[in-house]
C-alpha positions in Angstrom: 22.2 -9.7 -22.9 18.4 -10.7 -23.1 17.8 -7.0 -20.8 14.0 -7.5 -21.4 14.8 -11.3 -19.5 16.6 -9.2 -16.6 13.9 -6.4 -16.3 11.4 -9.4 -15.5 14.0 -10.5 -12.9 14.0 -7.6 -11.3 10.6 -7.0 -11.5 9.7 -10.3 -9.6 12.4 -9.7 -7.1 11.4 -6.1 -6.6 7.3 -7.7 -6.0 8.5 -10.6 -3.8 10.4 -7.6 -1.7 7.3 -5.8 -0.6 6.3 -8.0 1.3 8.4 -7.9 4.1 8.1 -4.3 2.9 4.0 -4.0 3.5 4.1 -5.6 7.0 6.3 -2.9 8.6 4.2 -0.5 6.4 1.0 -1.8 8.3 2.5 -2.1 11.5 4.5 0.6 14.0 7.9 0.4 13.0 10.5 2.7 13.8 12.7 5.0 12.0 16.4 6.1 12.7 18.8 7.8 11.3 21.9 6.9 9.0 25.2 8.3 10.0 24.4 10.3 7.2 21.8 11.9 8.4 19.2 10.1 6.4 16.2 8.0 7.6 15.9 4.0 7.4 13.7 1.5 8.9 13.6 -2.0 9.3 11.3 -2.5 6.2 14.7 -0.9 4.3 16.6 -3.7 5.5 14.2 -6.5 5.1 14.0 -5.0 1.7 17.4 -4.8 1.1 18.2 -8.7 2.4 15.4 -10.6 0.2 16.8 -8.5 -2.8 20.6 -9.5 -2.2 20.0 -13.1 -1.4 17.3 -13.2 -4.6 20.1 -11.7 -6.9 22.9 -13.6 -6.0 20.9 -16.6 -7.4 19.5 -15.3 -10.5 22.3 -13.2 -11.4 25.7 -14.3 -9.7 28.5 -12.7 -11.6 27.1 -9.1 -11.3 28.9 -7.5 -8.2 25.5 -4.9 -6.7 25.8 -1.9 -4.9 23.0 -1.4 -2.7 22.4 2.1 -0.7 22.0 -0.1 3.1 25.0 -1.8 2.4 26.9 0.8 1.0 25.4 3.1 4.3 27.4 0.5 6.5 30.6 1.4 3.4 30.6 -1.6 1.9 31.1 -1.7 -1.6 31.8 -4.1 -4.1 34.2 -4.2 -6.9 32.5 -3.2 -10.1 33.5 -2.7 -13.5 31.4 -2.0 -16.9 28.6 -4.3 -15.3 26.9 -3.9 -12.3 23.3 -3.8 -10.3 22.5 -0.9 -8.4 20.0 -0.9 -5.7 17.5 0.9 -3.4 15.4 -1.2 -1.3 12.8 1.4 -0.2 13.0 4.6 -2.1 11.2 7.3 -0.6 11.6 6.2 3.2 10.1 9.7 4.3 7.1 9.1 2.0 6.8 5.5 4.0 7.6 6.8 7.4 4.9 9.2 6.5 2.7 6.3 6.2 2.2 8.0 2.5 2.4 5.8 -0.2 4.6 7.3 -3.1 7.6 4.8 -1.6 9.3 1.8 -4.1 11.8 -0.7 -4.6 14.1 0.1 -7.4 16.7 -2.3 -8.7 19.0 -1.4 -12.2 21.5 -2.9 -14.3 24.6 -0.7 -15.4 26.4 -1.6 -18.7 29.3 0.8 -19.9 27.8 3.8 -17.5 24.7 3.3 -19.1 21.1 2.0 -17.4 19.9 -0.4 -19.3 17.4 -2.9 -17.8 15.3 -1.6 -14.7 12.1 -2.2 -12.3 10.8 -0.3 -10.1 7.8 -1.7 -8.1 5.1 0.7 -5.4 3.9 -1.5 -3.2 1.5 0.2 -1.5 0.0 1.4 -5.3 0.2 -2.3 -6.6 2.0 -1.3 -9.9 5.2 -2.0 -11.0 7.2 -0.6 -14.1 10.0 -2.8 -16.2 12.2 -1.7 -18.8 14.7 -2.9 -21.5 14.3 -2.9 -24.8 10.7 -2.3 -24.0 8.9 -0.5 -21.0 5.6 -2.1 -19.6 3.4 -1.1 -16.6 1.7 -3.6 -14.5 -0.8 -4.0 -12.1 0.1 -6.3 -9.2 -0.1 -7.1 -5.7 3.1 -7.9 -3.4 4.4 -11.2 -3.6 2.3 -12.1 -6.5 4.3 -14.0 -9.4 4.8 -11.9 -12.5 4.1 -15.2 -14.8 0.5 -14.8 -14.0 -0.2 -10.9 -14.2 -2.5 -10.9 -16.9 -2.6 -6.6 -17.2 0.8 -5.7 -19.0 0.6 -2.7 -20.5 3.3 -1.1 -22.8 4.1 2.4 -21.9 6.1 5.4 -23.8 6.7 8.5 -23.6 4.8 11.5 -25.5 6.4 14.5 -27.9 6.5 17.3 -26.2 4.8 20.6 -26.8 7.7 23.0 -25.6 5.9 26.0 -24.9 3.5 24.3 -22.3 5.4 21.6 -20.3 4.3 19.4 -17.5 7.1 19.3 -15.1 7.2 16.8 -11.9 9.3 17.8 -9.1 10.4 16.0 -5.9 7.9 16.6 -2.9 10.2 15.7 0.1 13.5 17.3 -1.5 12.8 20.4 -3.1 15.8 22.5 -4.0 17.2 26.3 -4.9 18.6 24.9 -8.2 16.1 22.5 -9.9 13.4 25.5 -9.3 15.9 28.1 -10.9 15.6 25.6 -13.6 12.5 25.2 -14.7 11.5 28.8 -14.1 13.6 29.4 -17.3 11.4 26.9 -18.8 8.0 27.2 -20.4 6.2 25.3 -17.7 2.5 25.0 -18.2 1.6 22.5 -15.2 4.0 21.5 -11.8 3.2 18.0 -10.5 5.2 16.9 -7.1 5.5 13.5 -6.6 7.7 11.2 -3.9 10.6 8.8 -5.1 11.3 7.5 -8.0 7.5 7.4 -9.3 8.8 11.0 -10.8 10.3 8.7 -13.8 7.4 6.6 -14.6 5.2 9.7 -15.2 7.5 11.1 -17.5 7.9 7.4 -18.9 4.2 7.1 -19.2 3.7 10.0 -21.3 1.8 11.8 -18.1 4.9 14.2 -17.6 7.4 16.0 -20.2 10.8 16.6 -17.7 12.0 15.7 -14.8 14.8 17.8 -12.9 16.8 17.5 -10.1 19.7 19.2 -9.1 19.3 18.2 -5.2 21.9 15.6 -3.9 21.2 12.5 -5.4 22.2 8.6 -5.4 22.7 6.7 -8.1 20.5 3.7 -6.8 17.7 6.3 -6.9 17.6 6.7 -10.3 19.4 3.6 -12.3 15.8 2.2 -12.8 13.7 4.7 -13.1 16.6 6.0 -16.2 16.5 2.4 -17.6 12.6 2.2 -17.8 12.4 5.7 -19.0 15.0 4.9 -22.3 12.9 2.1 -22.6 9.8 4.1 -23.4 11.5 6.8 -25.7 13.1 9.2 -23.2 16.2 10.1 -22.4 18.0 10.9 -18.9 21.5 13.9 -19.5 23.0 15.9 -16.8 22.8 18.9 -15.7 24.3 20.4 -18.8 22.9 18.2 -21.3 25.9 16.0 -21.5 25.7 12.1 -21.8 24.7 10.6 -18.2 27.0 8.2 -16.8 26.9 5.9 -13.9 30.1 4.8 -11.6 31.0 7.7 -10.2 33.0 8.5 -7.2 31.2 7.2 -4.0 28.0 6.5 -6.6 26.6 10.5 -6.5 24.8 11.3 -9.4 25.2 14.5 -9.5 22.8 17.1 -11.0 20.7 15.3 -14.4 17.4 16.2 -16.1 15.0 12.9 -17.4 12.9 14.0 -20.6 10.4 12.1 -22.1 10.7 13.4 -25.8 14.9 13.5 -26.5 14.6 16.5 -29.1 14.0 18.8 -26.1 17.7 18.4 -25.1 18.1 20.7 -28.3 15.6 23.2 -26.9 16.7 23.6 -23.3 20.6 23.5 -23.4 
């Protein structure tokens, strides 16, 4: 598979779905609650339909699982290949009316992310990855064909006696700060959604924890991108990260930027 090809497809399908995305943003929508106790709003769900519709034309035969759909249980058959998607990561951040909320969409192969974009509207930047990871500035709706500031991103070594850590702003949890306290952490950052991956993947961030409850639509692109740019997503324990899971939980994982700290940590 050409994953670079399908990175680019999901980065203009990921643009094209802000816009729906940036009117509720600008207007006063509401937000309710899932049966699971977790917010959504009609901008998920505009999100969520674009993105469906756009990937059932550009990529047929891959069955997606996508965190609205899957609210209302449905689920799709899938087997070594499949999408995984979360149409507005972050929803508190947007109901907030902050702007650390994105669109993630990432291809699955063998329980491993492999192609992924992840696009922040409301910060005009989206991030791509397959074989290689690329940031780029551009507004919602615009066509990727034209963006003319692509910029190739990796991540950095890491100096393990003074890491910069980034945590989860709206989900902060018991475990994940147990964690890094056994860590030599020189610098916190909190951040919202899955914008937590592409500082680690742009070298601005050396780990990035979380043993919280998790989905694996919020992370399959932000893990994809990241492995693009040198790093490497485990969990909990260091062992391999695999997608497919029962009922798609991800269960607790840690996303480095430079692999050799696995080594150093577990």
């Amino acid at each position: 598979m050409d994953v670079d090809k399908i990175a680019r497809i999901f980065g203009q399908i990921a643009v094209n779905a802000a816009v729906p995305i940036m009117i509720f943003f600008n207007s006063d929508g509401e937000t309710r609650r899932k049966n699971d106790g977790s917010p959504v709003t009609d901008a998920d769900l505009a999100s969520e339909r674009l993105i469906l519709r756009s990937l059932a034309v550009e990529l047929p035969d891959i069955p997606v699982v996508s965190e609205e759909a899957a609210s209302e249980g449905v689920f799709p058959k899938v087997h070594e290949r499949f999408i995984l998607v979360d149409p507005l990561d972050g929803t508190r951040e947007f109901a907030r009316r902050r702007t650390e909320f994105a669109v993630n969409i990432g291809l699955i192969d063998h329980g491993i992310a492999i192609a992924g974009a992840i696009y922040a509207p409301a910060l005009g930047k989206l991030w791509i990855g397959g074989q290689n990871a690329f940031a780029i500035n551009i507004e919602p709706g615009a066509a990727l064909s034209g963006a003319q500031d692509f910029r190739k991103i990796s991540t950095r070594l890491s100096p393990v006696e003074a890491l910069k850590a980034v945590a989860s702003r709206s989900h902060p949890d018991l475990l994940t700060g147990e964690f890094l306290n056994r860590l030599s952490i020189e610098n916190r950052v909190s951040a919202g959604s899955s914008l937590k991956f592409c500082l680690v993947a742009e070298g601005q961030a050396d780990i990035y924890p979380r043993f919280g409850p998790t989905m694996e639509w919020d992370v399959a692109a932000g893990d994809a991108i990241l492995r693009a740019a040198g790093g490497l997503m485990v969990a909990g324990n260091g062992s391999p990260f695999q997608y497919g899971k029962t009922g798609f939980h991800t269960g607790p994982f840690v996303a480095l930027g430079d692999p050799s700290l696995i080594h150093k940590i577990f």
